[in-house]
C-alpha positions as CSV (number, residue, x, y, z in Angstrom):
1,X,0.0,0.0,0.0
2,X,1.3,3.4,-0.7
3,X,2.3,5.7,1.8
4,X,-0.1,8.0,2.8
5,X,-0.2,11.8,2.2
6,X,0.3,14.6,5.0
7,X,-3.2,15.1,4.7
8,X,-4.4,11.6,4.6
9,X,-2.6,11.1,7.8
10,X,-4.1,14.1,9.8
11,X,-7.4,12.8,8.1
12,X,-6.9,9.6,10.6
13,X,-5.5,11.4,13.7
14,X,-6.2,9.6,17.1
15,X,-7.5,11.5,20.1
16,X,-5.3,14.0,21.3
17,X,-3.0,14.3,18.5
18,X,-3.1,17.6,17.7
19,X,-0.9,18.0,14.2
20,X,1.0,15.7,12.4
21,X,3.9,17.0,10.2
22,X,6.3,15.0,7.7
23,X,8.5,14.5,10.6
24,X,6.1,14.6,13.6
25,X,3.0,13.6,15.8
26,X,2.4,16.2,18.1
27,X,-0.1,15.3,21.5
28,X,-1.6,17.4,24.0
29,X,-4.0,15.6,26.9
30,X,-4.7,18.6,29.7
31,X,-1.2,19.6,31.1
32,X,1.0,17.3,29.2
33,X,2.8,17.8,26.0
34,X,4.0,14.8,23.7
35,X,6.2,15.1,21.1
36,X,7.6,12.0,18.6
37,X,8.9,10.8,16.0
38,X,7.3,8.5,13.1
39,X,7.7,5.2,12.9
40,X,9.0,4.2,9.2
41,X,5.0,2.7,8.8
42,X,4.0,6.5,9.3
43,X,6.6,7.9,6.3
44,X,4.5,10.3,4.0
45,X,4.7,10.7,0.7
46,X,5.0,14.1,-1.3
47,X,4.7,14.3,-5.2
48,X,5.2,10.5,-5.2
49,X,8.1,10.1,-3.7
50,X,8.2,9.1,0.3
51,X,9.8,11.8,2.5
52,X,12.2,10.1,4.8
53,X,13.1,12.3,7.7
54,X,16.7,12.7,8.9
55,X,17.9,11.4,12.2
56,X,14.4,12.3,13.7
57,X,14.6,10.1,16.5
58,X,18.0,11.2,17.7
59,X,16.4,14.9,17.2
60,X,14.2,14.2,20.2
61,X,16.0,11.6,21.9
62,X,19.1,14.9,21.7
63,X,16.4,17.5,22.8
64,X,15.0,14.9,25.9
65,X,19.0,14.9,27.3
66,X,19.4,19.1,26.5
67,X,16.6,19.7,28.6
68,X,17.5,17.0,31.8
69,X,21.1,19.1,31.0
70,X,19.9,23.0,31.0
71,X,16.9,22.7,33.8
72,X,20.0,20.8,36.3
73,X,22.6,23.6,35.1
74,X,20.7,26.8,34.2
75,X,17.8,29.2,35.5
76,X,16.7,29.1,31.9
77,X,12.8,28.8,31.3
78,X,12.0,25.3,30.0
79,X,9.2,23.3,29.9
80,X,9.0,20.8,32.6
81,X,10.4,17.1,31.6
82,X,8.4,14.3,32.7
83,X,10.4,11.6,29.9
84,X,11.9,11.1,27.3
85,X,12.2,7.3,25.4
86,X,12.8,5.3,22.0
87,X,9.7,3.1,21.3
88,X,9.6,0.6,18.5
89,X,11.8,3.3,16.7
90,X,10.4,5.9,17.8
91,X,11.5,8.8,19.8
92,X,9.4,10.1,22.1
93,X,9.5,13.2,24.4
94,X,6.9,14.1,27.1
95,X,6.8,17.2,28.9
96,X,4.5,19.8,30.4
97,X,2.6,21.9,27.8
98,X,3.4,25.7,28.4
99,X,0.5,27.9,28.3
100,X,2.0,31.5,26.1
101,X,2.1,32.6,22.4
102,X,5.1,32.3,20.6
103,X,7.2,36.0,20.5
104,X,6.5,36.2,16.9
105,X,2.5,36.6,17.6
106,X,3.4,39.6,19.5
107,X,3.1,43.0,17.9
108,X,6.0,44.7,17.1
109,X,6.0,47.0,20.3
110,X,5.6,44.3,22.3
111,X,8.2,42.3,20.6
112,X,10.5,45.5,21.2
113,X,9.7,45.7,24.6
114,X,10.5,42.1,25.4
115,X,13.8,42.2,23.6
116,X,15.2,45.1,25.5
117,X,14.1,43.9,28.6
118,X,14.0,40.4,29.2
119,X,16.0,38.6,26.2
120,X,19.4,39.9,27.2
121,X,18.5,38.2,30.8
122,X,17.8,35.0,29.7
123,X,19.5,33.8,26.4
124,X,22.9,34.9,27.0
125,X,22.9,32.4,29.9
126,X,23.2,29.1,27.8
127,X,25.9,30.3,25.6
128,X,28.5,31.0,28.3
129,X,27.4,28.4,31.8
130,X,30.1,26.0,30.5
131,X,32.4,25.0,28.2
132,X,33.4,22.0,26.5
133,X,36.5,19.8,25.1
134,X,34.6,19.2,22.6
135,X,34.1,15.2,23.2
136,X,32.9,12.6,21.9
137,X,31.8,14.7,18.5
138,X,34.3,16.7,18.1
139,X,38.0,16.8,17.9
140,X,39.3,17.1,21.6
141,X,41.0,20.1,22.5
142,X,42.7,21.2,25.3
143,X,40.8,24.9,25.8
144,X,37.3,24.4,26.4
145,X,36.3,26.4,23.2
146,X,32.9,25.2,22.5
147,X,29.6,26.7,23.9
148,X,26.2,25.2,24.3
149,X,24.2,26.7,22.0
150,X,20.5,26.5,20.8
151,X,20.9,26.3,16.9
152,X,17.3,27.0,16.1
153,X,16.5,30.4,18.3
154,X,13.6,32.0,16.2
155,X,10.9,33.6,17.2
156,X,8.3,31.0,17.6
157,X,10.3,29.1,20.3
158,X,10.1,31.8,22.6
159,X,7.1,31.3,24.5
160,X,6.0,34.3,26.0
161,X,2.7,35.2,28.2
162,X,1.2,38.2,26.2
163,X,0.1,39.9,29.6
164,X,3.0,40.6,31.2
165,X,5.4,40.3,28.6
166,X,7.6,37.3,30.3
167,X,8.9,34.9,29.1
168,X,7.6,31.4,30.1
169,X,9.5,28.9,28.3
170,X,12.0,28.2,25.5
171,X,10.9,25.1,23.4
172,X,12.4,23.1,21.0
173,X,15.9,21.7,21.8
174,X,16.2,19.2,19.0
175,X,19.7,21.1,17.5
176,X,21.0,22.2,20.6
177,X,24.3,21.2,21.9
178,X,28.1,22.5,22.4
179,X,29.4,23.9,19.3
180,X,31.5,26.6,18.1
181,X,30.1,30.0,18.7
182,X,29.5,30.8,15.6
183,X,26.6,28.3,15.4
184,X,24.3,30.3,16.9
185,X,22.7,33.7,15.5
186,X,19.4,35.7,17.1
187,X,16.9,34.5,14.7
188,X,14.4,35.8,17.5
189,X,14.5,39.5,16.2
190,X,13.3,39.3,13.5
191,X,10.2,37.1,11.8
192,X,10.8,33.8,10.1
193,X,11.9,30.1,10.9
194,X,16.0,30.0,11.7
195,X,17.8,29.8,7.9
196,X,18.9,33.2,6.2
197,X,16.1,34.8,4.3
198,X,16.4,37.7,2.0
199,X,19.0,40.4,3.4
200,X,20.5,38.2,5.6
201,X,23.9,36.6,5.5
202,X,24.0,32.7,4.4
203,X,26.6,31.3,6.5
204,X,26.1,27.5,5.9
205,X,28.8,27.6,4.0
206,X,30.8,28.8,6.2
207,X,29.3,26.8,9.4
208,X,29.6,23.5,7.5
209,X,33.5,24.2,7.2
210,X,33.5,24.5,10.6
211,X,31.5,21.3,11.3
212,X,34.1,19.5,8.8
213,X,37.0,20.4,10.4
214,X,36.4,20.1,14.0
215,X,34.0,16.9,13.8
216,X,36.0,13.6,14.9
């Protein structure tokens, strides 16, 4: 039988899934927030070819351990981590869901406001609480050059509550890690997933020399 289409799938959601995307089967049930990946029985198809997602269950099986990591080192606002797991092939996270509206749904005052006065307190923190060797992905080194870094810091993964302008959690960990500082750029101020879009500077070039020289 042919794999289904992105639309056939969400045609045939259970109860609580709430979206299913190429790569994706997002659940909420009350307070609790699932996230997994598909099973290879759940690969969609697009234009008649099947979409095969790339190492989507290390994503979230990566983003379960960044989270255990940043809410024992950091004050950083996260959402709560109840588990995380691999299941028949599939990685799954569960956490609490965080009530908010992503930054980007702000108005641009509002966006303004929250930049000046709560962004500076609270990203900075994750890019210099530690450094690393560099081990087991990348070369050792004897300075502890490497800094943990987000890698996909837009707007929409800064959940914010709209009343008081605070911010309640940052979501999605799937890229994070320790990297080289240039890895990481403030996608949050402006609109738009995390890639370079017209006006901005492309450095994937330049980030996947980096990536090739200091991987093991």
């Amino acid at each position: 039988m042919a794999p289904p289409t992105n639309q056939e799938s969400n045609a045939k959601r259970e109860e609580y899934c709430i979206s299913i995307t190429p790569e994706r089967k997002y659940y909420r049930c009350g307070n609790t927030w699932v996230k997994r990946s598909l099973r290879a029985t759940e690969w969609q198809q697009f234009g008649g070819f099947v979409y095969v997602p790339k190492l989507s269950t290390q994503r979230i099986l990566n983003e379960g351990a960044c989270l255990k990591f940043l809410g024992e080192k950091t004050e950083i606002p996260l959402p709560k981590l109840y588990a995380c797991f691999e299941d028949d092939g599939a990685g799954c996270l569960v956490t609490e869901y965080v009530e908010g509206v992503g930054m980007n749904d702000l108005d641009k005052e509002q966006q303004k406001t929250l930049k000046t006065l709560t962004l500076k307190q609270v990203l900075p923190l994750y890019r210099i609480m530690r450094k690393s060797d560099g081990r087991p992905w990348m070369r050792p080194r004897e300075e502890h050059s490497l800094v943990f870094c987000h890698n996909d810091l837009s707007a929409n993964n800064v959940i914010v509550d709209p009343d008081f302008l605070k911010i309640t959690a940052i979501v999605d960990w799937e890229y994070s890690g320790f990297f080289p500082p240039d890895f990481e750029r403030d996608f949050y101020t402006r609109s738009g997933p995390s890639v370079a879009l017209p006006g901005d500077v492309d450095d994937v070039d330049v980030l996947t020399g980096i990536f090739e020289r200091e991987k093991m």
